[in-house]
C-alpha positions in Angstrom: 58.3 120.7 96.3 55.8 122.9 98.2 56.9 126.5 98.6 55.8 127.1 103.0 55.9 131.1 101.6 55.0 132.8 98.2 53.4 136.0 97.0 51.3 138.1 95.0 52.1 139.8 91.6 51.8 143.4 93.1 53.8 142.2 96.3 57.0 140.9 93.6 56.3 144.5 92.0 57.0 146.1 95.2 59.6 144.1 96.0 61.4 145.2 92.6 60.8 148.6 93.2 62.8 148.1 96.9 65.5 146.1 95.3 66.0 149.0 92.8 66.7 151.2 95.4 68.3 149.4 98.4 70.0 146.0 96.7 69.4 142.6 97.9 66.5 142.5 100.8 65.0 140.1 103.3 62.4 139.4 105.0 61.3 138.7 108.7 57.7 137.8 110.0 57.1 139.8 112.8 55.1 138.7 116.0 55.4 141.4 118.5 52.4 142.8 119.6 53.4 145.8 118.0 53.3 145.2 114.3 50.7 142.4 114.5 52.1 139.7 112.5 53.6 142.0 109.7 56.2 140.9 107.3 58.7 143.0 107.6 61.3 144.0 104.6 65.2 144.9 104.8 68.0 145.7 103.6 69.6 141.9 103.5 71.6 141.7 107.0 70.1 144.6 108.3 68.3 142.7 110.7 69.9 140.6 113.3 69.5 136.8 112.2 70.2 134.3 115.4 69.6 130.4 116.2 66.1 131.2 117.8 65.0 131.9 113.8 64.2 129.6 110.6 64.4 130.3 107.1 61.3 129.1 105.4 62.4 130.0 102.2 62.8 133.0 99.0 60.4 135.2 97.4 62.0 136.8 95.0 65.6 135.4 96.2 64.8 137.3 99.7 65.1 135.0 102.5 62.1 135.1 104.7 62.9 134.2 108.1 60.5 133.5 111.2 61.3 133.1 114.8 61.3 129.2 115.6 58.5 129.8 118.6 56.5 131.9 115.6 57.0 128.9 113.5 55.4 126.3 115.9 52.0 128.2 115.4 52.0 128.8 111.4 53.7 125.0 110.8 51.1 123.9 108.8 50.3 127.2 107.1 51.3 128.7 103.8 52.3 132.0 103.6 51.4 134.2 100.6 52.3 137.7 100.8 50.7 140.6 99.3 50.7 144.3 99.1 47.7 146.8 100.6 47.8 150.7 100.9 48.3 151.7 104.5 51.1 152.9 107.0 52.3 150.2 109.4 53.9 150.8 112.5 57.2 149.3 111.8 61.3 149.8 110.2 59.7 148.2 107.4 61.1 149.6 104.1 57.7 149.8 102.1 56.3 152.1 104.8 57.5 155.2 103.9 55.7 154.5 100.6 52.3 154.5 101.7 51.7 150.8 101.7 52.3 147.4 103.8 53.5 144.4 103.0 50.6 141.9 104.3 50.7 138.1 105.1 47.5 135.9 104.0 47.8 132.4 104.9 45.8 129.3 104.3 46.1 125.4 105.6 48.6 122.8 103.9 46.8 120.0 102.1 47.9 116.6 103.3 49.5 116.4 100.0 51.6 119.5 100.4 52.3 118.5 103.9 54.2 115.3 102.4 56.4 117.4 100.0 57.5 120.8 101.8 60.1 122.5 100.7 63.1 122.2 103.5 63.5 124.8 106.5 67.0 126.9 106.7 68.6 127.2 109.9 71.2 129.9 110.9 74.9 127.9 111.3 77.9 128.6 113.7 
Protein backbone atom coordinates (compact mmCIF):
# COMPACT_ATOMS: atom_id res chain seq x y z
CA UNK A 1 0.00 0.00 0.00
CA UNK A 2 0.87 3.72 -0.54
CA UNK A 3 1.82 5.58 2.65
CA UNK A 4 -0.62 9.43 2.03
CA UNK A 5 2.33 10.70 4.74
CA UNK A 6 6.06 9.83 5.40
CA UNK A 7 9.26 11.67 6.30
CA UNK A 8 12.79 12.48 6.20
CA UNK A 9 15.69 10.78 8.02
CA UNK A 10 16.46 14.04 10.09
CA UNK A 11 12.61 14.49 10.71
CA UNK A 12 12.46 10.53 12.39
CA UNK A 13 15.67 11.82 14.29
CA UNK A 14 13.79 14.59 15.75
CA UNK A 15 11.04 12.77 16.39
CA UNK A 16 13.20 10.27 18.55
CA UNK A 17 14.70 12.86 20.32
CA UNK A 18 10.77 14.14 21.34
CA UNK A 19 9.77 10.72 22.18
CA UNK A 20 12.82 10.44 24.59
CA UNK A 21 11.62 13.12 26.37
CA UNK A 22 7.76 13.39 26.24
CA UNK A 23 6.63 9.50 25.42
CA UNK A 24 4.30 8.59 22.69
CA UNK A 25 3.48 11.85 20.33
CA UNK A 26 1.15 12.86 17.42
CA UNK A 27 0.77 14.74 15.00
CA UNK A 28 -1.77 17.37 13.46
CA UNK A 29 -1.49 19.39 10.19
CA UNK A 30 -2.31 22.66 10.92
CA UNK A 31 -4.23 25.16 8.51
CA UNK A 32 -4.99 28.27 10.43
CA UNK A 33 -3.70 31.20 9.04
CA UNK A 34 -1.51 31.41 11.80
CA UNK A 35 0.97 28.61 11.50
CA UNK A 36 0.68 28.28 7.71
CA UNK A 37 0.25 24.75 7.08
CA UNK A 38 2.68 23.53 9.77
CA UNK A 39 2.68 20.09 11.18
CA UNK A 40 2.34 20.39 14.44
CA UNK A 41 3.84 17.67 17.20
CA UNK A 42 2.33 16.56 20.71
CA UNK A 43 2.31 14.89 23.43
CA UNK A 44 -0.21 11.88 22.10
CA UNK A 45 -3.88 13.22 23.27
CA UNK A 46 -2.75 16.42 24.04
CA UNK A 47 -4.54 17.74 21.30
CA UNK A 48 -8.25 17.52 21.03
CA UNK A 49 -9.11 14.88 18.32
CA UNK A 50 -13.01 15.22 17.00
CA UNK A 51 -15.19 13.83 14.01
CA UNK A 52 -14.33 16.93 11.81
CA UNK A 53 -10.55 15.17 11.66
CA UNK A 54 -8.92 12.09 9.65
CA UNK A 55 -6.10 10.03 10.45
CA UNK A 56 -4.01 9.64 7.38
CA UNK A 57 -1.72 7.54 8.96
CA UNK A 58 1.87 6.87 11.32
CA UNK A 59 5.32 8.23 11.04
CA UNK A 60 7.10 6.70 13.42
CA UNK A 61 3.85 5.08 15.20
CA UNK A 62 2.58 8.86 15.66
CA UNK A 63 -0.79 9.30 14.23
CA UNK A 64 -0.91 12.24 11.90
CA UNK A 65 -4.22 13.63 11.85
CA UNK A 66 -5.80 16.45 9.46
CA UNK A 67 -9.01 18.26 9.56
CA UNK A 68 -11.43 16.55 7.00
CA UNK A 69 -12.11 20.23 5.19
CA UNK A 70 -7.97 20.29 5.13
CA UNK A 71 -8.11 16.96 3.58
CA UNK A 72 -10.31 17.80 0.62
CA UNK A 73 -7.52 20.13 -0.69
CA UNK A 74 -4.20 17.82 -0.10
CA UNK A 75 -6.38 14.40 -1.26
CA UNK A 76 -4.32 13.65 -3.85
CA UNK A 77 -0.99 14.76 -2.25
CA UNK A 78 1.65 12.91 -0.37
CA UNK A 79 2.94 14.27 2.56
CA UNK A 80 6.65 13.88 3.48
CA UNK A 81 7.81 15.64 6.48
CA UNK A 82 11.09 17.06 7.23
CA UNK A 83 12.98 19.11 9.63
CA UNK A 84 14.53 22.93 8.96
CA UNK A 85 16.12 25.31 11.60
CA UNK A 86 13.73 28.10 12.48
CA UNK A 87 11.18 29.13 15.19
CA UNK A 88 7.53 28.63 14.27
CA UNK A 89 4.77 30.37 15.74
CA UNK A 90 3.01 27.50 17.22
CA UNK A 91 2.51 24.75 20.74
CA UNK A 92 4.58 22.71 18.61
CA UNK A 93 7.01 20.68 20.77
CA UNK A 94 10.11 21.00 18.39
CA UNK A 95 9.89 24.80 18.73
CA UNK A 96 11.58 25.48 21.73
CA UNK A 97 14.48 23.61 20.05
CA UNK A 98 15.31 25.92 17.47
CA UNK A 99 13.75 24.05 14.53
CA UNK A 100 10.30 23.24 12.71
CA UNK A 101 8.84 20.41 11.65
CA UNK A 102 8.01 21.26 7.80
CA UNK A 103 5.55 19.48 5.28
CA UNK A 104 6.76 18.96 1.50
CA UNK A 105 4.30 17.42 -0.60
CA UNK A 106 4.11 16.14 -4.14
CA UNK A 107 1.14 14.64 -6.50
CA UNK A 108 0.00 10.84 -6.21
CA UNK A 109 0.78 8.86 -9.39
CA UNK A 110 -2.25 7.23 -10.84
CA UNK A 111 -0.64 4.11 -9.57
CA UNK A 112 -0.41 5.25 -6.03
CA UNK A 113 -3.88 6.68 -6.32
CA UNK A 114 -5.13 2.95 -6.91
CA UNK A 115 -3.39 1.56 -3.77
CA UNK A 116 -3.62 4.14 -0.76
CA UNK A 117 -3.20 3.20 2.32
CA UNK A 118 -6.74 3.54 4.30
CA UNK A 119 -7.93 6.90 6.17
CA UNK A 120 -8.72 6.60 10.14
CA UNK A 121 -11.61 8.17 11.45
CA UNK A 122 -12.27 9.17 15.16
CA UNK A 123 -15.26 6.56 16.59
CA UNK A 124 -18.05 7.22 19.18
Amino acid sequence: MTPRVSLTPEASELIAKLKAKYGDLMFHQSGGCCDGSQPMCFEKGDFKIGQSDVCLGSIDDCEFWMSKDQFEYWKFTHLTIHVVEGRGSSFSLEIPMGLRFLTQSRMFTAEELEDLTPLHFLED
